[in-house]
C-alpha positions as CSV (number, residue, x, y, z in Angstrom):
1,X,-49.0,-23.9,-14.0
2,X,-50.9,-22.1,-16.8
3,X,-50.9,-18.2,-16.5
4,X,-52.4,-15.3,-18.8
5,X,-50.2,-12.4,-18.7
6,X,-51.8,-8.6,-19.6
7,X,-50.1,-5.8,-21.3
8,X,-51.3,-2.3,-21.8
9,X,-48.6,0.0,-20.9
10,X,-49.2,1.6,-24.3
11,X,-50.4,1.0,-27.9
12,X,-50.8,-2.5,-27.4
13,X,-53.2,-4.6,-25.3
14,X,-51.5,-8.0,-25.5
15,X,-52.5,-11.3,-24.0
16,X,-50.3,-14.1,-23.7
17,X,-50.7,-17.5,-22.6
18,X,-48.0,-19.7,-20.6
19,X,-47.6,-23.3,-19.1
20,X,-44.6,-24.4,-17.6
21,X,-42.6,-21.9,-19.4
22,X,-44.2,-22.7,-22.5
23,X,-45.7,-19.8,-24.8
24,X,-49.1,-21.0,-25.9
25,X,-50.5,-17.7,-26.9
26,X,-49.5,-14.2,-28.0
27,X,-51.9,-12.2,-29.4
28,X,-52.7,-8.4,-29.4
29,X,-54.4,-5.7,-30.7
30,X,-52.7,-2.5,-31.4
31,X,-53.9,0.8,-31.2
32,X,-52.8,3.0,-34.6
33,X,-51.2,6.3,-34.3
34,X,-50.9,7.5,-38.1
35,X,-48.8,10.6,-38.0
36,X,-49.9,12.3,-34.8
37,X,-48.9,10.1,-32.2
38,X,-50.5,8.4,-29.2
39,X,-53.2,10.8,-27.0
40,X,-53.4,8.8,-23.6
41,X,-57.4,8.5,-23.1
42,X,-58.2,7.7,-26.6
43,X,-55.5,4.9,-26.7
44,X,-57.4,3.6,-22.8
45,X,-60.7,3.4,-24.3
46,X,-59.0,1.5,-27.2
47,X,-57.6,-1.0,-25.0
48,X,-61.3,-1.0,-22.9
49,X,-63.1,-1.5,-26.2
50,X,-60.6,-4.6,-26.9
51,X,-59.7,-6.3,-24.3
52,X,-62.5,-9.1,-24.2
53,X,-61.9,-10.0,-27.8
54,X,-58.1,-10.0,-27.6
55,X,-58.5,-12.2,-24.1
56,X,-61.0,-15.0,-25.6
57,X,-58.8,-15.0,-29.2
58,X,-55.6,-15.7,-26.7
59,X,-57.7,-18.7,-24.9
60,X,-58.7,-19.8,-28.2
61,X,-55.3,-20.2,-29.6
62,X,-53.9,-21.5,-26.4
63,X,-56.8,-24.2,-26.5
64,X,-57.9,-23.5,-23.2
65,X,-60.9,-22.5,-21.5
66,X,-61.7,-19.6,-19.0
67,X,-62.1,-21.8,-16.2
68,X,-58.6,-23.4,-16.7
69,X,-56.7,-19.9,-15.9
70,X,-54.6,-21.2,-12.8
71,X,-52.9,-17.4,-12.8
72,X,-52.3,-14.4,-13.8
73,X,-50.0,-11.3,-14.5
74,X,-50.3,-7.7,-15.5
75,X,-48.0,-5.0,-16.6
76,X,-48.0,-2.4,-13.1
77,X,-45.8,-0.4,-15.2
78,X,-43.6,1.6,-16.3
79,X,-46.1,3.2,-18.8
80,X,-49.0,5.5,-19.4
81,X,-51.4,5.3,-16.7
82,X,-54.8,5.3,-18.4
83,X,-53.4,2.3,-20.7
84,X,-51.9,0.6,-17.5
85,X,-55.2,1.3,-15.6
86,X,-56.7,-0.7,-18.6
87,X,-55.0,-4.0,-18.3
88,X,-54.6,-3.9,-14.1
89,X,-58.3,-4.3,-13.9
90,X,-58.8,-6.5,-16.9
91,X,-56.1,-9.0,-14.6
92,X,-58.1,-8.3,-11.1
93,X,-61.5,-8.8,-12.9
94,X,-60.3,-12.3,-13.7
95,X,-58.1,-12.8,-10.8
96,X,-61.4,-12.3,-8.5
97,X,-63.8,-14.3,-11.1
98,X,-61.9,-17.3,-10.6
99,X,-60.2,-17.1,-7.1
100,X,-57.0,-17.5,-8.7
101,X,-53.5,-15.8,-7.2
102,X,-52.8,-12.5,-9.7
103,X,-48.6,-10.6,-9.9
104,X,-48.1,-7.3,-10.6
105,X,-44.9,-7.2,-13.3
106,X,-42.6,-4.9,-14.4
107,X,-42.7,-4.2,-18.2
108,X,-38.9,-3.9,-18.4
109,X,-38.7,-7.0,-16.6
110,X,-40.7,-8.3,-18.9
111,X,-38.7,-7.4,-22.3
112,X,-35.4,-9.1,-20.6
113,X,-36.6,-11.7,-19.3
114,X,-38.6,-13.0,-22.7
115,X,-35.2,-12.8,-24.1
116,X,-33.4,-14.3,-21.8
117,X,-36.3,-17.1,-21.7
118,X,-36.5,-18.0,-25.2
119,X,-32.6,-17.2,-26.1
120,X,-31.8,-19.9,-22.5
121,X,-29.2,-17.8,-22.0
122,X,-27.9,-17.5,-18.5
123,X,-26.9,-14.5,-17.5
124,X,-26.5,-11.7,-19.9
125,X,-25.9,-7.9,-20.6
126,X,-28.3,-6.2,-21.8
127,X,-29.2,-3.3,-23.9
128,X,-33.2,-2.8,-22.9
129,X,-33.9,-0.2,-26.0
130,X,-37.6,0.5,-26.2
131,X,-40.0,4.0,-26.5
132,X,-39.2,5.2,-23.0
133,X,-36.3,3.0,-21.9
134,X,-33.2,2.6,-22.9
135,X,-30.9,1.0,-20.2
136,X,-27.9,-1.3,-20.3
137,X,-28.6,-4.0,-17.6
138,X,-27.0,-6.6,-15.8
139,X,-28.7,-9.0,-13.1
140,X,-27.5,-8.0,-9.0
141,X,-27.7,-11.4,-7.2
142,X,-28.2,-10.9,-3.5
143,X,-30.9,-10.8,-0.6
144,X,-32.6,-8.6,-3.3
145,X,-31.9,-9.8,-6.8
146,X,-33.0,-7.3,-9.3
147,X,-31.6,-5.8,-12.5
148,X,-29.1,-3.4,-12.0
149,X,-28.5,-0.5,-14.0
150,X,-25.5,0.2,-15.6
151,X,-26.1,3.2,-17.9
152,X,-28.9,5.1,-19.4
153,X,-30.2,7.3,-21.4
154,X,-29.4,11.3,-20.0
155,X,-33.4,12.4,-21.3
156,X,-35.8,10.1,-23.6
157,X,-35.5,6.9,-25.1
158,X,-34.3,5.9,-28.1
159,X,-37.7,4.7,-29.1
160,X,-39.3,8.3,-28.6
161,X,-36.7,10.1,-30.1
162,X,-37.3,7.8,-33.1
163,X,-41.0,8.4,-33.2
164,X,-40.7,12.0,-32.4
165,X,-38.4,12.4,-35.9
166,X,-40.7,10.3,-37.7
167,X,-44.0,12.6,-36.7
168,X,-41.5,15.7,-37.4
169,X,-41.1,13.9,-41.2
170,X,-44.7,12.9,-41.5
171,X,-44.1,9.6,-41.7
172,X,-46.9,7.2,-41.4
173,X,-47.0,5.8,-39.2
174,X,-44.7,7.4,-37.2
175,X,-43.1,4.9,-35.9
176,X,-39.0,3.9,-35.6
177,X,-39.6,1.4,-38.2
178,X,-40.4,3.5,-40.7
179,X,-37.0,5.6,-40.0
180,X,-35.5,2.8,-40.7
181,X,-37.2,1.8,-44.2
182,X,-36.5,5.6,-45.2
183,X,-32.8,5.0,-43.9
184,X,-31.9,2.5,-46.7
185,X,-29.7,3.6,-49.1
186,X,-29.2,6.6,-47.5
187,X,-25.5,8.3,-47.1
188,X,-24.1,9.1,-43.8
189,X,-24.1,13.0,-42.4
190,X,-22.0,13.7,-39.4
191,X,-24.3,14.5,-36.5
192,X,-23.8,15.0,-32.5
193,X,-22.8,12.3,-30.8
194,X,-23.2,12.1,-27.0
195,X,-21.7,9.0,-24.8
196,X,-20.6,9.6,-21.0
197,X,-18.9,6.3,-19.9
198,X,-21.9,4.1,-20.3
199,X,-24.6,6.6,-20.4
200,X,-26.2,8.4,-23.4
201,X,-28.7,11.2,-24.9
202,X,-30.7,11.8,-28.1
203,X,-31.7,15.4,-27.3
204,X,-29.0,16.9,-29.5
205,X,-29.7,14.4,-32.1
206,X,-33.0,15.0,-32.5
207,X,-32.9,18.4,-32.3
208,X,-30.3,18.4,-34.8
209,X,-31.7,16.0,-37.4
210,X,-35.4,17.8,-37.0
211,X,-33.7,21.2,-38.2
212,X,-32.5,19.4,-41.4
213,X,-35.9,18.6,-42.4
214,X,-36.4,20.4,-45.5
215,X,-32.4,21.5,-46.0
216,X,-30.8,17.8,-46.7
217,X,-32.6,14.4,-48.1
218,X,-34.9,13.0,-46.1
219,X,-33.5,9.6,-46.9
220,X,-29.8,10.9,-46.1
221,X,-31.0,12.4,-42.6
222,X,-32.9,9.2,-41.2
223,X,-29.5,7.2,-41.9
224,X,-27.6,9.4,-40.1
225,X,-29.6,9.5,-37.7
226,X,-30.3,5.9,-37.0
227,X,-26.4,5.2,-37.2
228,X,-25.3,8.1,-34.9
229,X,-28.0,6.7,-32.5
230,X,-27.3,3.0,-32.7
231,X,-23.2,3.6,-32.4
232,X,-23.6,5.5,-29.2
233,X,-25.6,2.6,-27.9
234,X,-23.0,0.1,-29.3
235,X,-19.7,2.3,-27.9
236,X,-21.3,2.4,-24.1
237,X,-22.3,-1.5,-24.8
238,X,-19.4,-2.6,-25.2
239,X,-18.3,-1.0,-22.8
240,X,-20.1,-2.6,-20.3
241,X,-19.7,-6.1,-22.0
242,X,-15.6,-5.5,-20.9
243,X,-16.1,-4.1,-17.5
244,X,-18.2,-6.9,-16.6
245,X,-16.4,-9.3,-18.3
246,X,-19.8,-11.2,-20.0
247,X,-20.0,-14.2,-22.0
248,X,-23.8,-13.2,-23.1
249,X,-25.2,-10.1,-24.4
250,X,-28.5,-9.9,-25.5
251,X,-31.2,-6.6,-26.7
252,X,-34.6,-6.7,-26.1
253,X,-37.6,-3.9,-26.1
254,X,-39.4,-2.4,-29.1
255,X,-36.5,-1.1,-31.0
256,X,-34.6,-3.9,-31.0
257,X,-36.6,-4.9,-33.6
258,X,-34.4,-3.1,-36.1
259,X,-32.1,-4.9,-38.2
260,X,-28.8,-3.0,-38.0
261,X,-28.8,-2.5,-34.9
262,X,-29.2,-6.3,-34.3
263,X,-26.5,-6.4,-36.7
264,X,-24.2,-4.3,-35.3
265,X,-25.0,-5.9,-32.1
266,X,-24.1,-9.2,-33.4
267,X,-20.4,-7.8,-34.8
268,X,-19.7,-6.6,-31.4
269,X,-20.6,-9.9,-29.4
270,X,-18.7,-11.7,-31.9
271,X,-15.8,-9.2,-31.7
272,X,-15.5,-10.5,-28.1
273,X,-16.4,-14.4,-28.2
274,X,-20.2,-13.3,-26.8
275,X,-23.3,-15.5,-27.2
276,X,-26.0,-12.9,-28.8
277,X,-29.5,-13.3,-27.9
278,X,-32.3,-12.1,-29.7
279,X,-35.9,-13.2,-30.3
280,X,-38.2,-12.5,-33.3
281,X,-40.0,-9.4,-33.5
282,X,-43.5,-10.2,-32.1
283,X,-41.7,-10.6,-29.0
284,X,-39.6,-7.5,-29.0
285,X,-42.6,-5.4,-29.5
286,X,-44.7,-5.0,-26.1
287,X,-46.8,-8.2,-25.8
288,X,-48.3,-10.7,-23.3
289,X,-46.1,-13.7,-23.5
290,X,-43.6,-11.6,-21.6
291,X,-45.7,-10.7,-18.5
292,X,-47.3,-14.4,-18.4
293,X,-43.9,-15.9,-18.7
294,X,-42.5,-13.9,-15.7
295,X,-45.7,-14.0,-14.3
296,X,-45.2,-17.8,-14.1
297,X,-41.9,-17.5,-12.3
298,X,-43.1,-15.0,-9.9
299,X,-46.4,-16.8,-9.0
300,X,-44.5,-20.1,-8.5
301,X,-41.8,-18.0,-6.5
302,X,-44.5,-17.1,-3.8
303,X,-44.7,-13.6,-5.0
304,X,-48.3,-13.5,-5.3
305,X,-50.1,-10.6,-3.9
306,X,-53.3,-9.4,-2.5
307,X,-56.4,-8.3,-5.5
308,X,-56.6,-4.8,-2.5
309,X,-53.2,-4.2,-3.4
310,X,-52.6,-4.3,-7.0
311,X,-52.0,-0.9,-8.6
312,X,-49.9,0.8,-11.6
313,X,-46.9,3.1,-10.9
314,X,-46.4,4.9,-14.0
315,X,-42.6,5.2,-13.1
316,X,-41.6,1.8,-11.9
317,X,-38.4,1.6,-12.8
318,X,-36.5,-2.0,-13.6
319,X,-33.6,-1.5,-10.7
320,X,-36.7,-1.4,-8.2
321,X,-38.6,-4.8,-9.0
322,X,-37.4,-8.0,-7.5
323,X,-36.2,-10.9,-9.5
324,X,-38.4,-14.3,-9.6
325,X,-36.1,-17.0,-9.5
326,X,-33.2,-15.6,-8.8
């Protein structure tokens, strides 16, 4: 079955491109924040100014023509809603063009499920770590199979407080990844540190590490920051790899795109005889191929739904959307 999936649940409007689980396209266009941050309508009429380009560059590199869209998928949140609103009627535009059956997917869904896809593992833990999300996940088999969650973050994700240190330093952009290009060959400041059991928060931390600005080295401050950060998601990880007694961990979302915490990761699933899946950063980063590869599953799962009743829910959290094929 060949499916276009649609993500705009932020900066990104991605289109992807699946057949048969097979990615044939990923592309996106991404909207640029410099050093101030996202402002919701202006990163909407970003996506609205883009979307047609991005969708007919996706059908080009899949080789495909409109006409041949059997499916399709968009991302009903969790996001921003003017970006979300974005993408949901991109998806029923085309969905009602070509009379074809249209899913509404959740983004998290989406980030573990890529992973999980393209790593063939079978049935992991895993540490979802993205701007607003940071969860550590384990599949619920059942009447209602779903991702259950097994801790969280106490206030914002690691991904926010990331960017909102990097806007604090004036970093550009002010993203996580340039935290972590600042981190190298910085030396290691003791910081607050706050695990309960297999929860977490980066309130402290942030506030902590912003009031440094100007007092320590900037370089010294974003490695302390990303270590503290990335050990209280390892401690309550592993924590959860034990209780539950998994042969397969995996991380997945935006922020797993950093390399020491991949790497630290990796030393812990190795610690304890774990298979470690990962996937290269275009698909860690929010993108298309996710949504049309669930999408996929879902559609050939029967879990189409009705063009009338295809919305957004800005809070659509990952413990509350069904599982395709489970």
């Amino acid at each position: 079955m060949l499916v276009v999936g649609i993500e705009s649940s932020a900066h990104t409007f991605g289109v992807g491109v699946a057949r048969n689980g097979k990615i044939l396209a990923n592309e996106k266009s991404m909207y640029r924040i410099g050093t101030t941050g996202m402002i919701p309508a202006k990163v909407a009429q970003f996506h609205s100014e883009n979307a047609g380009e991005v969708i007919e560059r996706a059908l080009a590199v899949a080789r495909i023509e409109f006409e041949d869209i059997e499916g399709i998928g968009y991302t009903m949140g969790p996001g921003i809603g003017h970006c979300l609103q974005v993408g949901a009627l991109s998806a029923k535009t085309i969905a009602k063009m070509l009379h074809i059956p249209i899913v509404p997917v959740n983004h998290a869904v989406g980030h573990v499920e890529i992973v999980r896809h393209i790593s063939r593992l079978k049935d992991p833990l895993a540490l979802y770590v993205s701007g607003g999300n940071s969860q550590i996940l384990k599949k619920a088999p059942g009447a209602y199979p779903h991702y259950k969650v097994l801790g969280e973050t106490f206030d914002i994700g690691i991904g926010n407080m990331l960017d909102s240190f990097a806007r604090e330093m004036k970093l550009d952009p002010a993203w996580g990844s340039s935290v972590e290009k600042k981190a190298v060959g910085g030396r290691y400041m003791r910081m607050p540190y706050t695990v309960k059991g297999m929860d977490f928060s980066f309130t402290g931390l942030l506030t902590h590490s912003i009031k440094q600005i100007g007092k320590e080295n900037g370089r010294d401050i974003c490695f302390s920051l990303q270590e503290t950060a990335f050990s209280m998601l390892c401690e309550a990880t592993e924590r959860a790899l034990l209780l539950t007694n998994s042969s397969e961990l995996e991380v997945c979302g935006g922020v797993a795109q950093n390399s020491r915490l991949r790497e630290m990761l990796a030393s812990i699933a190795k610690e304890h005889c774990a298979r470690f899946g990962f996937v290269e950063k275009q698909y860690d980063a929010d993108n298309g191929a996710m949504i049309a590869v669930v999408a996929e599953k879902m559609l050939k799962d029967g879990m189409a739904v009705k063009i009338g009743d295809c919305g957004i829910l800005q809070r659509y959290r990952i413990d509350k959307a069904r599982l395709a094929g489970a």
